[in-house]
KEVEXFI-646810 format. One record per residue (C-alpha): residue in one letter; y, z negated, x negated. Coordinates in steps of 0.25 Angstrom, whole numbers, plus 5000, padded with zeros to 4 digits. Layout:
residues N
aYZX ...
END
This chain:
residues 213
x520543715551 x521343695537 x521143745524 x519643775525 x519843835540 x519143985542 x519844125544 x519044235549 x518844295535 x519844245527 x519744145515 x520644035518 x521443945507 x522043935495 x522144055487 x522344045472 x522444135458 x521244185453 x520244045448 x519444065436 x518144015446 x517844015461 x516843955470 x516343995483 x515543895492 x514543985502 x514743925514 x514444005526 x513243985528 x512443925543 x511643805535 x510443895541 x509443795535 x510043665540 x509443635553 x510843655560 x511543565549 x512643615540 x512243605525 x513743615520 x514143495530 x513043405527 x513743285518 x513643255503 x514243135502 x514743125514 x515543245513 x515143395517 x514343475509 x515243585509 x516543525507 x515843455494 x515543575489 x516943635491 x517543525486 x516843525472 x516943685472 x518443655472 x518443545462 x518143625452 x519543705454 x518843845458 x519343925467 x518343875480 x517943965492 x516843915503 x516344035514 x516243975528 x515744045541 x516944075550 x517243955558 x516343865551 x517343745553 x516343625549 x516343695535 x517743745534 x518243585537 x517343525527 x518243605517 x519543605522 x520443525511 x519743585500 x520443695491 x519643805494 x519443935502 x518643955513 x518144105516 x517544145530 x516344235530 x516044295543 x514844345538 x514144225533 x512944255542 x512644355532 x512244255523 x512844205510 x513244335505 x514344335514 x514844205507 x514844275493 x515444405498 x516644305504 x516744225490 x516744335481 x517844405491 x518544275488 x518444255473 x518844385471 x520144405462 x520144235463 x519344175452 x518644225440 x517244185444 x516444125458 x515644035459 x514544025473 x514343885474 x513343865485 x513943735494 x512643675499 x512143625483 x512843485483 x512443455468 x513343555464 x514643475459 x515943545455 x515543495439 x514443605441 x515543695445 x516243695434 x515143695424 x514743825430 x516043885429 x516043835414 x514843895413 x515144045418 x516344065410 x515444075396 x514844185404 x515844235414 x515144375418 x513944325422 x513644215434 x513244075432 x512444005441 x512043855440 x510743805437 x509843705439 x509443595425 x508343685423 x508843815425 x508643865440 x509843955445 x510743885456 x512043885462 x513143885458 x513444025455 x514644075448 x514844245449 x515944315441 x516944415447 x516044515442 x514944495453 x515844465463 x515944605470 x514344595471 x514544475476 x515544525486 x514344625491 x513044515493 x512544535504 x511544435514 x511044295511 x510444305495 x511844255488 x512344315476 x511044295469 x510844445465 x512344415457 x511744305449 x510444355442 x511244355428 x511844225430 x511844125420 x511343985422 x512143845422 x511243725424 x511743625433 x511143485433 x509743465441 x509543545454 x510943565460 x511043725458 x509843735466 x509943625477 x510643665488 x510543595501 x510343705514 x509143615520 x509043475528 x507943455518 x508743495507 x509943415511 x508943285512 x508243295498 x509643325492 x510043195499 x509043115496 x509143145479 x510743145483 x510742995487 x509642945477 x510542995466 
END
């Protein structure tokens, strides 16, 4: 299956010295509210949703891990090629716990600070990335999270080595929001820390402001 192929539990890829910053992508999940569609394959640009994602979580040279079921080869190809690890979870039906328990595992004693960067928001470009790295270093206890122009809290979120071992203990389908109640705020531009796209309806608005623009 090449780089991006899945071993039972096992993280497959490069592996490098410790990274000032990290990102895993959570992507494990079933696309539950799609109808039987895969949110993460449906095309931006002609291009899968997942692989774009990837691609612009290693552009900004962090250290890049996605979650993937076990034998979920339509996701694993779309990334193959891309510098980045890929970490089976065998207990994705848990919910997306399981996916943060995996990435904190992984970022553990290789980089200095991890961010969770949800892979169904397509607004979120690798700039907003690196702003929010930028950003957490004034602050480098604490988690950042992005925000909306007018101050809602969004995605992404970045969590200090600190709150990893909490992390590394979540547990079910609430996502690591008990982790981030201090967490600073970094405005993005518009909506994108909020908008992500898990519904055919979702898919369709996003699609049509995405072509008028």
């Amino acid at each position: 299956m090449g780089r991006a192929g899945l071993g039972c539990c096992e993280t497959t890829t490069r592996r490098s010295a410790v990274h000032p910053f990290a990102i895993v992508l959570p992507a494990a999940g079933t696309s539950s509210r799609m109808g039987g569609a895969d949110k993460l394959l449906e095309p931006v640009d002609a291009v899968p949703l997942l692989q774009v994602m990837a691609g612009r979580a290693c552009a900004t040279g962090a250290a890049v891990a996605v979650t993937l079921r076990p034998g979920d080869t339509a996701r694993a190809t779309v990334l193959e090629g891309l510098p980045l690890s890929v970490i089976a979870v065998p207990d994705a039906g848990e919910g997306m716990a399981a996916s943060l328990r995996a990435g904190a595992r992984w970022a553990t004693g290789r980089a200095g600070a991890l961010m969770v960067l949800l892979p169904d928001m397509p607004g979120i470009t690798s700039a907003d990335m690196t702003a929010l790295f930028a950003a957490w270093q004034d602050n480098p206890e604490r988690p950042l999270r992005a925000a909306t122009a007018d101050g809602q809290p969004g995605h992404p979120v970045i969590l200090p080595p600190a709150r990893w071992p909490a992390m590394a203990r979540l547990q079910g389908d609430a996502g690591a929001r008990d982790l981030v109640t201090d967490a600073g705020l970094h405005p993005l531009p518009g909506q994108r820390a909020v908008t992500d796209l898990d519904t055919p309806t979702a898919w369709a608005a996003w699609r049509a402001g995405h072509a008028a623009n």
